[in-house]
C-alpha positions as a Markdown table, in Angstrom:
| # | Residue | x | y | z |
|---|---|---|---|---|
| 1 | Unk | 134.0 | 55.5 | 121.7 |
| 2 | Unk | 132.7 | 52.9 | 119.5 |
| 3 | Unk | 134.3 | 50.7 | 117.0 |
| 4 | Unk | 130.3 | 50.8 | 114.9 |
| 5 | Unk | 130.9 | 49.6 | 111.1 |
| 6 | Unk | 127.6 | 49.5 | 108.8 |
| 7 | Unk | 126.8 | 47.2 | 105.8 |
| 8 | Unk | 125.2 | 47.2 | 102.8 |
| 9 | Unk | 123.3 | 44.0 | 101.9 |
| 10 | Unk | 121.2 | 43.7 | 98.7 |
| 11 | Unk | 118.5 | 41.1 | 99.1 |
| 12 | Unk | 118.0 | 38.7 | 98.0 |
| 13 | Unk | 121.0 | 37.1 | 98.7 |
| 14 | Unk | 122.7 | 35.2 | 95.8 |
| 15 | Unk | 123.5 | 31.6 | 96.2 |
| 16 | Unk | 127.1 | 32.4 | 96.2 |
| 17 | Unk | 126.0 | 34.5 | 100.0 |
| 18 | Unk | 123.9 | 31.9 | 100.9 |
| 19 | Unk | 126.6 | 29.0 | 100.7 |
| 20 | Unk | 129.7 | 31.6 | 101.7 |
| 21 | Unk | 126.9 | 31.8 | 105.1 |
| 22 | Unk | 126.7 | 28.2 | 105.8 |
| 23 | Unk | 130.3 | 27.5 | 105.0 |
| 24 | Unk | 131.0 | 30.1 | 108.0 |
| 25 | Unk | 128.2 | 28.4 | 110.0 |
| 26 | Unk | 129.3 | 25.4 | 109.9 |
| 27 | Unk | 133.0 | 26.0 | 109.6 |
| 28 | Unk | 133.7 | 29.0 | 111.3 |
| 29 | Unk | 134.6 | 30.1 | 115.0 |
| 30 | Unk | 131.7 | 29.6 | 117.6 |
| 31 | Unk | 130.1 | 33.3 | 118.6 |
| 32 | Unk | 127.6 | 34.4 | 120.5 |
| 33 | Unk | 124.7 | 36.0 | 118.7 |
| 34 | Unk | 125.3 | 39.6 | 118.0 |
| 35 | Unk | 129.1 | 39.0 | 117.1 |
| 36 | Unk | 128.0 | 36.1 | 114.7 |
| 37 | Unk | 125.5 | 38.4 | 112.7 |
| 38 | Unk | 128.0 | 41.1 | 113.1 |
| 39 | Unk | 130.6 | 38.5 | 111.0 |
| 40 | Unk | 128.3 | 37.2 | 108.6 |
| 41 | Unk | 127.2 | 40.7 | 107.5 |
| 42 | Unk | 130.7 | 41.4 | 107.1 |
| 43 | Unk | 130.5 | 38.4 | 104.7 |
| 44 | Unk | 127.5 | 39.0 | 102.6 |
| 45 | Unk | 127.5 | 42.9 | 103.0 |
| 46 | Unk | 129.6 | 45.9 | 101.1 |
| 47 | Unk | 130.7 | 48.3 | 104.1 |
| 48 | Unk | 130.1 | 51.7 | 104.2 |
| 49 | Unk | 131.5 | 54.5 | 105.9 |
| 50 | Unk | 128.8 | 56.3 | 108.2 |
| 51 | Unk | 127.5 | 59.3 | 107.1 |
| 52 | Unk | 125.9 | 62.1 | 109.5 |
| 53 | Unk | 123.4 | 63.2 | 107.0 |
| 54 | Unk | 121.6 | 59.8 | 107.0 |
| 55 | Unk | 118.9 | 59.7 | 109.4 |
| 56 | Unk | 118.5 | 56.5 | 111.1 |
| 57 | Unk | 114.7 | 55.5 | 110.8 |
| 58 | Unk | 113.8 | 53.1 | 112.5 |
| 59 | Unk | 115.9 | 49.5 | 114.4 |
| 60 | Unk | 115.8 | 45.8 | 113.8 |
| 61 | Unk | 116.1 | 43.0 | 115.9 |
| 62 | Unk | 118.6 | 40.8 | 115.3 |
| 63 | Unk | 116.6 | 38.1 | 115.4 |
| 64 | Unk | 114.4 | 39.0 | 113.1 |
| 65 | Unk | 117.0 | 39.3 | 110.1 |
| 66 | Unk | 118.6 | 35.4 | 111.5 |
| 67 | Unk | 117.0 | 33.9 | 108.1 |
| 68 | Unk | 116.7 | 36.7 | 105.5 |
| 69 | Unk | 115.4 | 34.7 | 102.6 |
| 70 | Unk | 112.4 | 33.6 | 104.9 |
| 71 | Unk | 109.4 | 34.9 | 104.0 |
| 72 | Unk | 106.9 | 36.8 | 106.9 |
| 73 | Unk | 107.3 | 39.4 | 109.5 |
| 74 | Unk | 110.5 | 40.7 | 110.9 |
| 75 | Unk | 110.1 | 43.0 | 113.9 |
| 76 | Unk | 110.7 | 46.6 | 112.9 |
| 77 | Unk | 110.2 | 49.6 | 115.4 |
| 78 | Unk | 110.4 | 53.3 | 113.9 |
| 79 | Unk | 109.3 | 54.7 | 117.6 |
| 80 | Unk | 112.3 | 53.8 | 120.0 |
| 81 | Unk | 115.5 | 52.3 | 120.1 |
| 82 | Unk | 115.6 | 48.6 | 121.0 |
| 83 | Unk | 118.5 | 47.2 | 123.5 |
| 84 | Unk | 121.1 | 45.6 | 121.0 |
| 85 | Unk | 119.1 | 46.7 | 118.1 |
| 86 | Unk | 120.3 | 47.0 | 114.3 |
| 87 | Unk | 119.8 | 51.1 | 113.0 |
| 88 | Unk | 118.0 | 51.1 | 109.8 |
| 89 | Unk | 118.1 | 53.9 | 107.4 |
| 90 | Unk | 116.2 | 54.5 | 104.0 |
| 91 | Unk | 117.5 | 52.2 | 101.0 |
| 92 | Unk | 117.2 | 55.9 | 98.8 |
| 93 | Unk | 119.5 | 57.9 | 101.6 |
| 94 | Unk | 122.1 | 55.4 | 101.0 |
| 95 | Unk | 122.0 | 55.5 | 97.6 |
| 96 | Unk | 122.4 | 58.9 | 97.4 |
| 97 | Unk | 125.5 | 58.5 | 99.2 |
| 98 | Unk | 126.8 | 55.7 | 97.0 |
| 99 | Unk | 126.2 | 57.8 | 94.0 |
| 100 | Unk | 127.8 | 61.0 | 95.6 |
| 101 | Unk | 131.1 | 58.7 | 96.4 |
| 102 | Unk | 130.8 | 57.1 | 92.9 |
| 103 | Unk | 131.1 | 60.4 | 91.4 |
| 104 | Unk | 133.9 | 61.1 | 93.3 |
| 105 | Unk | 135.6 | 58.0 | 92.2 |
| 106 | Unk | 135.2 | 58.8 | 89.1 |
| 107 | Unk | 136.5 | 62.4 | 89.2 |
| 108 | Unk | 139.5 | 60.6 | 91.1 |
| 109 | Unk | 140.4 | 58.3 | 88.0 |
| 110 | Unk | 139.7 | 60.4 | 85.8 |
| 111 | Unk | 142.7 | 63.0 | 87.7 |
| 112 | Unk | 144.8 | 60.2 | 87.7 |
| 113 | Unk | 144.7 | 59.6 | 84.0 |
| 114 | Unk | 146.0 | 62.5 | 83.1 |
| 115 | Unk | 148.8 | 61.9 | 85.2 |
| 116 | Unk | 149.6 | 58.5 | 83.5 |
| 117 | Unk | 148.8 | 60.7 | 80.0 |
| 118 | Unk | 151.8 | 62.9 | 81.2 |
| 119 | Unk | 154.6 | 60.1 | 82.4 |
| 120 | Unk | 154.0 | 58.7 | 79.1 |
| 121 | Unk | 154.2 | 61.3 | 77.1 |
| 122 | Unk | 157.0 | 62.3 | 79.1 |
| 123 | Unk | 158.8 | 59.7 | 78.7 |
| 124 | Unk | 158.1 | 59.3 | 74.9 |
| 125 | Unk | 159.9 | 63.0 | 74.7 |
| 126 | Unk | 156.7 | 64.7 | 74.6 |
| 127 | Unk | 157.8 | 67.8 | 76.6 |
| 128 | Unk | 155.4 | 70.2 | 75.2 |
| 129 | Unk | 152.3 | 67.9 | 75.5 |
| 130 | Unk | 153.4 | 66.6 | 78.7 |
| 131 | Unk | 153.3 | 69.9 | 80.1 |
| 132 | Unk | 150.0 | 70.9 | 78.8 |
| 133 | Unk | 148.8 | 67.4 | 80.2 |
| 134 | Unk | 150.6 | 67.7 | 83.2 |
| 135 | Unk | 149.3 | 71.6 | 83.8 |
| 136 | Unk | 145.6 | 70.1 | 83.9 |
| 137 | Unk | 146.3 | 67.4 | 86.4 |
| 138 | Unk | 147.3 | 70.4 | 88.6 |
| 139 | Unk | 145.1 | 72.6 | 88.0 |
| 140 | Unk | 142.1 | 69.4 | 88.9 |
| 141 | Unk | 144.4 | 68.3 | 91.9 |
| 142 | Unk | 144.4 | 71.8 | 93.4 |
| 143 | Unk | 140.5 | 72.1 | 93.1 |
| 144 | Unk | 140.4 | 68.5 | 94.9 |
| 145 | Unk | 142.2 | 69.6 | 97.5 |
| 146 | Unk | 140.5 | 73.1 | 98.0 |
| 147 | Unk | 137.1 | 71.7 | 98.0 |
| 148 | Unk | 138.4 | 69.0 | 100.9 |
| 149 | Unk | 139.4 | 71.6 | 102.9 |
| 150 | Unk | 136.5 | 73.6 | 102.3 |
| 151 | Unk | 134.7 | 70.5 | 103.8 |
């Protein structure tokens, strides 16, 4: 089993990136190759969970993304695996997942307002509101949980 853990990482990188990079570089515990990208993407990058239905299309080599701000080629193959290589998926798949686990989010907080709606009213000896408050937390909460065990 593997311990795999994928980041996104908008280019191009702002200064604060770039100097949080060499501050690590020069400051930070000495690393073999693979490890040290492996850090600094957890540095510059916003992790994501994997997700099945996003089709890897292609690798990277890790050498080719060392200096991301330079400018030429970086070797790409969309035929084969490489050794060590870096899985790349399409910027659009991802997201499509961003924007699925946004919504989400928001359909969260939004649940979880009502709830605070109904402790305060509660507590400000709103019974009767409370209770209609309260009554459509439930009824979202149950439909949360059906729908994730639907899935």
């Amino acid at each position: 089993m593997t311990n795999e853990q994928y980041y996104l990482v908008r280019l191009p990188l702002t200064d604060g990136q770039e100097t949080s990079i060499r501050s690590e570089l020069l400051e930070g515990p000495i690393l073999d190759g693979a490890h040290m990208f492996a850090h600094l993407m957890g540095i510059v990058g916003t992790s994501i969970q994997p997700c099945a239905d996003v089709e890897t299309i292609g690798y990277g080599r890790e050498a080719s993304f060392a200096d991301l701000k330079n400018t030429g080629c970086h070797g790409v193959s969309i035929h084969k695996e490489w050794d060590g290589g870096i899985p790349l998926v399409r910027r659009t798949d991802m997201e499509a997942q961003v924007a699925v686990r946004d919504a989400e989010i928001a359909r969260l907080r939004e649940m979880l307002s009502l709830f605070v709606e109904y402790e305060k009213l509660m507590d400000d000896g709103e019974d009767g509101a409370g209770m209609i408050v309260y009554a459509e937390f439930a009824k979202q909460a149950r439909a949360a949980l059906n729908e994730g065990a639907a899935a």
